[in-house]
C-alpha positions as CSV (number, residue, x, y, z in Angstrom):
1,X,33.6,-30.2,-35.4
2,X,33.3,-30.5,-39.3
3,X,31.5,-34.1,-39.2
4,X,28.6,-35.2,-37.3
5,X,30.7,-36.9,-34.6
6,X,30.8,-36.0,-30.9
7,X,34.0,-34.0,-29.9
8,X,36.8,-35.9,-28.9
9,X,38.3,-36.2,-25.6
10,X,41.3,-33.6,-26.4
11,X,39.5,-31.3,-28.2
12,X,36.8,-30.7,-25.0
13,X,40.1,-30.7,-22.8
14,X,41.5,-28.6,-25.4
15,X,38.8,-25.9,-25.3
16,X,38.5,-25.9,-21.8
17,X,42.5,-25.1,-21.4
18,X,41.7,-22.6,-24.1
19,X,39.3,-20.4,-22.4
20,X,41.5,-19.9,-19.2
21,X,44.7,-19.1,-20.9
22,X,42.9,-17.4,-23.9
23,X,39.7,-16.4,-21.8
24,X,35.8,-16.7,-22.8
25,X,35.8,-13.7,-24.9
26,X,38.5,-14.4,-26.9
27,X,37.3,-17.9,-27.5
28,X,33.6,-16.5,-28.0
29,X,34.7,-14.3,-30.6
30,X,37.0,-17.1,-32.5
31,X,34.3,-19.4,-32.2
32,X,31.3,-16.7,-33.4
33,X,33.4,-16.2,-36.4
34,X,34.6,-19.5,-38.0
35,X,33.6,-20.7,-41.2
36,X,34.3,-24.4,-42.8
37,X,37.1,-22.2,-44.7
38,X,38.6,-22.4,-41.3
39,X,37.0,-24.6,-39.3
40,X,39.6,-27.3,-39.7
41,X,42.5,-25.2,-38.3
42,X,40.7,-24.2,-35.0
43,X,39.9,-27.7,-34.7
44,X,43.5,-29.3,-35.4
45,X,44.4,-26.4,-32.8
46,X,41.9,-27.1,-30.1
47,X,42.9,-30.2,-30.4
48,X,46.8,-30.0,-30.6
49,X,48.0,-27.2,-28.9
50,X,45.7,-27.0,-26.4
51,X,44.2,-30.0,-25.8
52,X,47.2,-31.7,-26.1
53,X,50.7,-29.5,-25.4
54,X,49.0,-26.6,-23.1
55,X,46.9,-29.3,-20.8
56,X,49.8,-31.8,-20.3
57,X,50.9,-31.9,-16.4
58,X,54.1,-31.5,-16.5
59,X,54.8,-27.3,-16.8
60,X,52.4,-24.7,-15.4
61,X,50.7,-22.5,-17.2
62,X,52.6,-19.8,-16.1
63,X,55.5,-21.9,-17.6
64,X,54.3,-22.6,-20.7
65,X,53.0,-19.2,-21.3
66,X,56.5,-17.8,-21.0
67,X,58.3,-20.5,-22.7
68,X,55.3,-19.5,-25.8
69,X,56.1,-15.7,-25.1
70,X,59.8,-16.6,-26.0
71,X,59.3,-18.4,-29.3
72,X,56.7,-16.1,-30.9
73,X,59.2,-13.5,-30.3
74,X,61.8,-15.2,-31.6
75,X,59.8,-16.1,-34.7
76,X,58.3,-12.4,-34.9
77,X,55.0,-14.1,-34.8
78,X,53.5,-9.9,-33.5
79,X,49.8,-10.8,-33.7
80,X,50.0,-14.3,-31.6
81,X,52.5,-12.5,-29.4
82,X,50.6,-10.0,-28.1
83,X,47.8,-12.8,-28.0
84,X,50.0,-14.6,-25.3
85,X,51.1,-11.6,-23.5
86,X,47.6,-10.5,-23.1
87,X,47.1,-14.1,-21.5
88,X,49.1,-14.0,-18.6
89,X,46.7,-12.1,-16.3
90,X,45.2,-15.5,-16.6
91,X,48.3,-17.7,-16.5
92,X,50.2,-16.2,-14.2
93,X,53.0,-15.1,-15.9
94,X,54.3,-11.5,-14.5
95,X,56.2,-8.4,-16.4
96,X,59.3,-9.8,-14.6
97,X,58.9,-13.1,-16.0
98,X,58.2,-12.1,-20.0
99,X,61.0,-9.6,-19.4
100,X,63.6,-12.3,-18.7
101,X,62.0,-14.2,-21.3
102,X,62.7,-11.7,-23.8
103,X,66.3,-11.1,-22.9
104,X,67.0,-15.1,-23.5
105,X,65.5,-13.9,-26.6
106,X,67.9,-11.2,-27.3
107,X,70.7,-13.4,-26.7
108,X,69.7,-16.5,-28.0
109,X,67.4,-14.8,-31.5
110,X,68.3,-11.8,-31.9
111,X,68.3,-7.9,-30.3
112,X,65.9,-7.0,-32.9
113,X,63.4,-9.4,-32.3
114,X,63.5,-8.6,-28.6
115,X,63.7,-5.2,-29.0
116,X,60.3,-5.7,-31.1
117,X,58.4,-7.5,-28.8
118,X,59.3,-5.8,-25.8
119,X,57.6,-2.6,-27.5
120,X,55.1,-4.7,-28.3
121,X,54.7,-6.5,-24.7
122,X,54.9,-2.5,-23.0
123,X,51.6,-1.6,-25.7
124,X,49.5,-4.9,-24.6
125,X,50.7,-3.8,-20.9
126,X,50.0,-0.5,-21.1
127,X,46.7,-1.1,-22.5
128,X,45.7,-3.9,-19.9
129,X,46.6,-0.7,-17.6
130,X,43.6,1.2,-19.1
131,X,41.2,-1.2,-19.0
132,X,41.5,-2.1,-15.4
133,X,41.5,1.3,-14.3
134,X,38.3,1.9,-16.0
């Protein structure tokens, strides 16, 4: 936090949320990295998106994580895509379930952006093959 208070509330929840969906090296390496430039931002994110959007009760995380998956590829928003992709081996989320995700895209955004982040999704999938079979 940028002042000498204690975290709030919703940004402990908010990290906490953050390190399963995201998991602990991901987070370790956001945090590890920070400066004040940005320290602001991954506070106002801890503290919205995760602490308060991704910890609310009433979707899953397996819900919200595809719902996510479907707007980033909407938006061609590549980097946080494949972010969120990566995630669902903690959230739940199956292929199955970012595939349909990304034909409501097609229809509803665009066959371009679809088509982009399903070659994008098959990369993050194909390399999430590699590293559990070694």
């Amino acid at each position: 936090m940028t002042d000498a208070a204690a975290p709030s509330r919703r940004y402990l929840q908010g990290m906490a949320t953050r390190r399963v969906v995201l998991g602990e090296e991901h987070v370790n390496r956001v945090e590890t990295t920070k400066t004040d430039f940005d320290q602001p931002f991954q506070e106002l994110i801890t503290e919205a998106a995760w602490g308060h959007v991704w910890s609310r009760p009433g979707w899953t995380k397996r819900e919200r994580s595809i719902v996510t998956i479907a707007l980033l590829a909407a938006l061609g928003q590549d980097d946080e895509l494949t972010m969120h992709i990566r995630a669902t081996a903690n959230t739940g989320a199956t292929q199955d379930d970012i595939c349909e995700a990304l034909l409501h895209v097609a229809i509803y955004a665009g066959v371009p952006a679809a088509n982009h982040a399903i070659k994008l999704a098959k990369h993050v999938y194909k390399e999430l093959e590699a590293e559990q079979a070694a």
